[in-house]
Each structure stands twice: as C-alpha cells, then as structure tokens.
Residue frames relative to the residue before (quaternion, step in Angstrom):
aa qw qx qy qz dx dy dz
X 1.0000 0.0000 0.0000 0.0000 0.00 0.00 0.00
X 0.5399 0.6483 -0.3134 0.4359 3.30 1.17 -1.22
X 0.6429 0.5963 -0.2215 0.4268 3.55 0.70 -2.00
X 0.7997 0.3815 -0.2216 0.4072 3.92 0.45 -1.30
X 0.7847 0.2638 -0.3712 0.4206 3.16 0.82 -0.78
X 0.6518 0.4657 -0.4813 0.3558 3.72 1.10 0.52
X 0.3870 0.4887 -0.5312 0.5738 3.84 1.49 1.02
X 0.5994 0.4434 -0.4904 0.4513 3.81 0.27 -0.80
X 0.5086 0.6100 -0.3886 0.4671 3.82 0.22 -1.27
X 0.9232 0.2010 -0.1946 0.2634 3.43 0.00 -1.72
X 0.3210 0.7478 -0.2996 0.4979 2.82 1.59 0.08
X 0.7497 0.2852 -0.2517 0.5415 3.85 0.35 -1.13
X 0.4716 0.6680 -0.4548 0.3529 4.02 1.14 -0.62
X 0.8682 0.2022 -0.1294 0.4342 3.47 1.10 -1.12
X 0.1129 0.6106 -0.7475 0.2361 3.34 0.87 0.71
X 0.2534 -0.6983 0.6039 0.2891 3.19 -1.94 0.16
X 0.0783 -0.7965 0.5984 -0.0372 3.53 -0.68 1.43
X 0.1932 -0.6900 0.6517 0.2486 3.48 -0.71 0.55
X 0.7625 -0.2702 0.4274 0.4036 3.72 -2.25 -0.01
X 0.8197 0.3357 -0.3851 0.2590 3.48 0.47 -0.66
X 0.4260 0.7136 -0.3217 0.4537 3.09 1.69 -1.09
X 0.7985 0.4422 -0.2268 0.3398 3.19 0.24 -1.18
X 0.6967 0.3262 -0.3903 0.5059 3.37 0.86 -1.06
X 0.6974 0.4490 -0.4695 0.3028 3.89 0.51 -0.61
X 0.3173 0.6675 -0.4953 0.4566 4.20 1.70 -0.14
X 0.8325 0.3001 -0.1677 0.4346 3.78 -0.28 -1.65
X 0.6665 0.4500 -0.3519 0.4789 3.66 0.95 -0.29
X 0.6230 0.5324 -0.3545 0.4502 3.52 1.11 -0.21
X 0.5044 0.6182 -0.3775 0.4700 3.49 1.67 -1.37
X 0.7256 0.5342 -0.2875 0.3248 3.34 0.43 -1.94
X 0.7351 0.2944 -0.3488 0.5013 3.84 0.32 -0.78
X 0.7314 0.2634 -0.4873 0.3977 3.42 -0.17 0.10
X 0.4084 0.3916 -0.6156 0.5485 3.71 0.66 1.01
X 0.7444 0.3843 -0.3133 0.4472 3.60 -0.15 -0.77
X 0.3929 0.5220 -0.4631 0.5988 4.10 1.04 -0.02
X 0.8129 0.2730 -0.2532 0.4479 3.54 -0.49 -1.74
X 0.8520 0.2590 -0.3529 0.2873 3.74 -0.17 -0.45
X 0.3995 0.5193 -0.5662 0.5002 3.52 1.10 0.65
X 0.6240 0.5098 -0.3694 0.4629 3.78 0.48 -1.10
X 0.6006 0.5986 -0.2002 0.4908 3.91 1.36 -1.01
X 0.8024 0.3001 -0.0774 0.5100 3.67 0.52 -1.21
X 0.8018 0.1897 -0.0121 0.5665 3.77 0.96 -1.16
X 0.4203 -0.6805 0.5293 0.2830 3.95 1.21 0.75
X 0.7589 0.3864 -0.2423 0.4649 4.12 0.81 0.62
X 0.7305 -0.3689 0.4710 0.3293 3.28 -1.47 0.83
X 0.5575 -0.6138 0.5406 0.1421 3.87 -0.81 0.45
X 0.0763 -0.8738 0.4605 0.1363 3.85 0.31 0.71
X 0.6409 -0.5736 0.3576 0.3639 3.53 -1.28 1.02
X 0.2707 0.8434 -0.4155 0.2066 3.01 0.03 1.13
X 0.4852 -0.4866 0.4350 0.5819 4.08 -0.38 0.79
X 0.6535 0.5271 -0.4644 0.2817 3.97 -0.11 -0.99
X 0.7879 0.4027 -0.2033 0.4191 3.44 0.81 -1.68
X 0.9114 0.2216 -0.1845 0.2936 3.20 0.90 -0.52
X 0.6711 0.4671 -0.3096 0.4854 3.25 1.60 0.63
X 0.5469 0.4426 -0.2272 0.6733 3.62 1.72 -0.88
X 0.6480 0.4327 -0.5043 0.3721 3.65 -0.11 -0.41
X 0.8644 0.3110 -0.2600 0.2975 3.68 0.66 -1.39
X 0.3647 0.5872 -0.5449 0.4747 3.44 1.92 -0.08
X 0.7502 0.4544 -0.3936 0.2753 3.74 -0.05 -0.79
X 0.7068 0.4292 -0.2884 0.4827 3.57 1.00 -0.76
X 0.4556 0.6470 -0.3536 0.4988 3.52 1.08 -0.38
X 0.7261 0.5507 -0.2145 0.3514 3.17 0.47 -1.68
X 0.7459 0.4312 -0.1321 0.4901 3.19 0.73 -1.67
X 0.6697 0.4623 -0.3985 0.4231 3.51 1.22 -0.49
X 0.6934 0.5336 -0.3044 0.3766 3.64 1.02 -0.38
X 0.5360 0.5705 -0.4037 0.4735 3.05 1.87 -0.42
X 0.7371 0.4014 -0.3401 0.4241 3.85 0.74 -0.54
X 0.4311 0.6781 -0.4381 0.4030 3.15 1.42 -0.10
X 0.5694 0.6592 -0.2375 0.4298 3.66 1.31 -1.88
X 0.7093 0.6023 -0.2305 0.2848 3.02 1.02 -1.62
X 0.5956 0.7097 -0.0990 0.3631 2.82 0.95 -1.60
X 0.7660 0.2460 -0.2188 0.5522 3.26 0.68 -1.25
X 0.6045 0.4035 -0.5897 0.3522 3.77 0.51 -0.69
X 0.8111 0.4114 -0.3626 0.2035 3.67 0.09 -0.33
X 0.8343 0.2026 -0.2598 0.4421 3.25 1.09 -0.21
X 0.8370 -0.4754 0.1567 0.2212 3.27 1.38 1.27
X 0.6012 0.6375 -0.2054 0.4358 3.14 1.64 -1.43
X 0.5777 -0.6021 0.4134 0.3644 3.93 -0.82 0.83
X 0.4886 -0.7370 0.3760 0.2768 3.66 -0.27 1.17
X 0.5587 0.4893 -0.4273 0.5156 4.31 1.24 0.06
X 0.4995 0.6018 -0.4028 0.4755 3.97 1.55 -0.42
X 0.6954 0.5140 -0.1557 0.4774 3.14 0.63 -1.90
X 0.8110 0.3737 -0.2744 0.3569 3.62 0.30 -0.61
X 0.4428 0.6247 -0.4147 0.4917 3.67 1.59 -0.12
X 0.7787 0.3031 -0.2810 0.4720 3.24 0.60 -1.41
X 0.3591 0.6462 -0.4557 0.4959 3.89 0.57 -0.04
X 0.8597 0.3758 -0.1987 0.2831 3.45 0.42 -1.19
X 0.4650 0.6467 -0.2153 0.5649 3.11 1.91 -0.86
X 0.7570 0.3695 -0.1370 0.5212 4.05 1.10 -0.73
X 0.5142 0.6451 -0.3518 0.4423 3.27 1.68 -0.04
X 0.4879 0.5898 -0.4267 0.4817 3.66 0.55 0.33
X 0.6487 0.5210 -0.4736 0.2887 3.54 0.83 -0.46
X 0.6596 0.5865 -0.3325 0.3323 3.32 1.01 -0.15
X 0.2625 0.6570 -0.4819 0.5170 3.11 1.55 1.41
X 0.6049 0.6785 -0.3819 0.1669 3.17 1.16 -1.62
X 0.7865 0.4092 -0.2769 0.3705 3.52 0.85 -1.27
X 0.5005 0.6502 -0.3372 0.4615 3.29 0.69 -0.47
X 0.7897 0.2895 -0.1963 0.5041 3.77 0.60 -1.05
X 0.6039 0.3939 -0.4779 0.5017 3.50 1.23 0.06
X 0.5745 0.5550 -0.4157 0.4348 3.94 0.91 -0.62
X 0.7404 0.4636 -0.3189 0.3677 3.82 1.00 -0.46
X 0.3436 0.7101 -0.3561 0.5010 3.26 1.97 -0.31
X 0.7772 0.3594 -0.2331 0.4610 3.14 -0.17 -2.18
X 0.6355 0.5196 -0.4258 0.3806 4.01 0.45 -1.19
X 0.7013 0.2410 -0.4805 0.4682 4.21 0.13 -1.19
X 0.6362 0.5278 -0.4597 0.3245 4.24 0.26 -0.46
X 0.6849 0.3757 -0.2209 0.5840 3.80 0.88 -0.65
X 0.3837 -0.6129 0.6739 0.1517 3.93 0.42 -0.48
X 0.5979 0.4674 -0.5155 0.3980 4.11 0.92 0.13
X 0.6698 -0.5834 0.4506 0.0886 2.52 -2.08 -1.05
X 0.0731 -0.8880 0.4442 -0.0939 3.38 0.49 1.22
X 0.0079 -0.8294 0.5318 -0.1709 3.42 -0.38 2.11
X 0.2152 -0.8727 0.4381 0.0143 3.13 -0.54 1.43
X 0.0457 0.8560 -0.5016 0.1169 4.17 0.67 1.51
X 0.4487 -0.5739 0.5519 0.4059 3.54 -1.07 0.37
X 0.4385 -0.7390 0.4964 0.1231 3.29 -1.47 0.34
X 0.0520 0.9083 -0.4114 0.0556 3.38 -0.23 1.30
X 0.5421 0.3773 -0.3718 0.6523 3.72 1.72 -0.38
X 0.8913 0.2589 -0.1293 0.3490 2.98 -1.98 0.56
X 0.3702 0.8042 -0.4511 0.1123 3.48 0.91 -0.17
X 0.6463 0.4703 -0.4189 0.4309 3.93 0.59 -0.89
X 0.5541 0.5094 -0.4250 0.5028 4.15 1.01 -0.79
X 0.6951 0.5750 -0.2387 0.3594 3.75 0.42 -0.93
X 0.5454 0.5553 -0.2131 0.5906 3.57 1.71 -1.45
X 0.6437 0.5190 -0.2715 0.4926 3.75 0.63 -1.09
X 0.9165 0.1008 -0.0564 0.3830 3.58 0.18 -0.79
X 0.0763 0.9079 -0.3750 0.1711 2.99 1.50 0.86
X 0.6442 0.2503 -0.1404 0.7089 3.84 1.03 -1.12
X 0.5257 0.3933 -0.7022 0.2753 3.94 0.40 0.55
X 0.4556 -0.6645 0.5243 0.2756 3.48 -1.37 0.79
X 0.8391 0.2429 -0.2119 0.4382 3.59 0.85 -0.31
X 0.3155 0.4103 -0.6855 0.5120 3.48 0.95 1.48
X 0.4132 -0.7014 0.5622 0.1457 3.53 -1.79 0.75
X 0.1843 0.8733 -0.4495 -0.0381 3.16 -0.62 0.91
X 0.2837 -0.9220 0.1355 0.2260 2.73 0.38 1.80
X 0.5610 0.5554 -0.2408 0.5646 3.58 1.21 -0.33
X 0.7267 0.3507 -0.3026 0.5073 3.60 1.05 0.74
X 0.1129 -0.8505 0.5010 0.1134 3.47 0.01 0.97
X 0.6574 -0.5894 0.3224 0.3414 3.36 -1.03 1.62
X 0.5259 0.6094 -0.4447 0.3928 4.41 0.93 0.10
X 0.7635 0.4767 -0.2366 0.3658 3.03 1.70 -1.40
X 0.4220 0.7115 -0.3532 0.4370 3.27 1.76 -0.22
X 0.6270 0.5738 -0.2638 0.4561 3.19 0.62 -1.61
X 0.6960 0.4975 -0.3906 0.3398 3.70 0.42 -1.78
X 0.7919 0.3879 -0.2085 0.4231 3.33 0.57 -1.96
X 0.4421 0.4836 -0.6054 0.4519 4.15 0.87 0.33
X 0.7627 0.4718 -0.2318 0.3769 3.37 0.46 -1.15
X 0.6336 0.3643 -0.4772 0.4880 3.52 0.59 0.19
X 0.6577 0.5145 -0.2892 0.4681 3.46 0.75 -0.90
X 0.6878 0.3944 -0.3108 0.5242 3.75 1.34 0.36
X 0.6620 0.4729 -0.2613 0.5194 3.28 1.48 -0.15
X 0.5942 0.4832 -0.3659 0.5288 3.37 1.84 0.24
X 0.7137 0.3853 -0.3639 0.4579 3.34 1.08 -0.58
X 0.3970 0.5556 -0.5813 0.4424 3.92 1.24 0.12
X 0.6963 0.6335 -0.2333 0.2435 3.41 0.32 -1.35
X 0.6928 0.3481 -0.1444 0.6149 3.49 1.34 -1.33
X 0.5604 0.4704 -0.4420 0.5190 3.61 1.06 0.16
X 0.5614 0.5686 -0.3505 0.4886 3.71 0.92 -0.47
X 0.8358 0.3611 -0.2225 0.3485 3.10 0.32 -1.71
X 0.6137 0.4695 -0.2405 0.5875 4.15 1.77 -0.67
X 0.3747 -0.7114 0.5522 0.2202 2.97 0.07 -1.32
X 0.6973 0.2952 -0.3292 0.5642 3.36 1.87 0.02
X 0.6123 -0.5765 0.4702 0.2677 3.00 -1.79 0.74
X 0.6061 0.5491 -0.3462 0.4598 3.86 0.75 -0.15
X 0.4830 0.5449 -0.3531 0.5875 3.48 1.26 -0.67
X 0.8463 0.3242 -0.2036 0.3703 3.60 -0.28 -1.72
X 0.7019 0.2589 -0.4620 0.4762 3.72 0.75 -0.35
X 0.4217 0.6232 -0.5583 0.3494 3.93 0.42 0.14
X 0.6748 0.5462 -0.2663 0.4188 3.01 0.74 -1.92
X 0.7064 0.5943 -0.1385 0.3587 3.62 0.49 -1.54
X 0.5882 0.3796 -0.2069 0.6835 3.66 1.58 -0.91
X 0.7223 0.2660 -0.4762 0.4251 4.06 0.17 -0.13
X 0.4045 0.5689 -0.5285 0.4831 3.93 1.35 -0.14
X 0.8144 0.3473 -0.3522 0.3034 3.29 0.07 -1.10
C-alpha cells in the first residue's frame, strides 16, 4: 500500500506544470469556491468586488502556500514537487461548499460561512467534535479541513515513512 501510494505521489511530483498553469489552476479552483458559496450563503453570484476578487484569493492562496511550506519543511521534498501535488488535491476545497448546497436545496436552510474571532482556542480544540456547535462552521467545512489535514499526513507518511512525521505534519496543516 505504502509502495502505490508512494508511486502515485511520484507520479503527480512530475506532472509538468509551469508558474502559470499553476497559478491560473488554484486561481480558477478558488473562484468557483467563492461562486458556489456566495450562491450557498447569499442565494447570488459573488459581486465584483475588492472582497471577491482580491481578499478572497490572497486568502486561499495564502493558506494554500502555507501548507504547501508545510509540506516541504517536513518531508524534505523540493517545494515545486510538493506544490504540483498540492495542486492536483486542491479542488477539495469545493468539497464543503457542494455538500453545504446539497444539504441547503434538501433542508430549504441556511449555511453561513464567517471567520472566527470570539472564543477561538475552545473552538480550535473541538473542532472535529461533532457535538460542540460551531455555529459559523458548517459541518462540509469540518469535513474539508479533516480531509486536508488527512491528505497531508497520508502524504508525509508516503514521502518518510514515519507516522510521527505525518501526524505532526497533518496536526500543524490542521
């Protein structure tokens, strides 16, 4: 198991992607999240707006290069490897958004997606408990950020081989 998913890995390391591909790949992912969860949170298209179209992708960018950073300080791998595959796994951050639009047309609610600024270190702690409430986190966005923070520690287990590495690695993603 080990063996395949550390050819698949090497496999996506060498795809060839250039700088542009790449930045116009994660900038393409990024607005059509920001499409689906305005349509998700405000029943509308996203308006041209400094927010939608300059703060949304500095933030997802950001955070995506930070796990990118991550990524390599822990398992070593040249950081243009590390950041191909990253990119190939960067779509999951559709995931919540298209399950919050599911659950929203079947329920008829509301699904509101706010940064978090009271209370935050209780909130950090029980993030993956399912029955602390947090209301400004819809249960997709849980799901997304478990799942990246498992798809980083698969990854540093692939790329090392130890299991202290990949769940470190996988708990500072998260």
């Amino acid at each position: 198991m080990l063996k395949q998913l550390s050819a698949f890995i090497e496999r996506l390391e060498s795809r060839p992607i250039g700088l542009g591909l790449w930045f116009v790949s994660a900038l393409s992912v990024i607005f059509i999240r920001n499409s689906i969860e305005s349509l998700v949170d405000y029943h509308k298209f996203p308006d041209l707006t400094t927010f939608d179209l300059l703060h949304v992708p500095v933030f997802y960018l950001t955070v995506f290069l930070a796990v990118i950073v991550l990524l390599h300080l822990f398992s070593g791998t040249a950081i243009a490897r590390v950041s191909r595959t990253c990119l190939m796994f960067f779509p999951v951050i559709l995931f919540p958004v298209a399950v919050d639009f599911v659950s929203l047309v079947k329920s008829g609610g509301q699904a509101s997606y706010n940064y978090i600024f009271e209370d935050a270190w209780p909130k950090f702690i029980n993030f993956f408990n399912p029955f602390y409430p947090i209301p400004d986190v819809p249960g997709g966005l849980r799901l997304e950020i478990a799942l990246i923070a498992i798809l980083a520690g698969l990854y540093l287990f692939a790329k090392t081989g130890r299991v202290w590495r990949a769940l470190a690695g996988g708990f500072c993603v998260f």
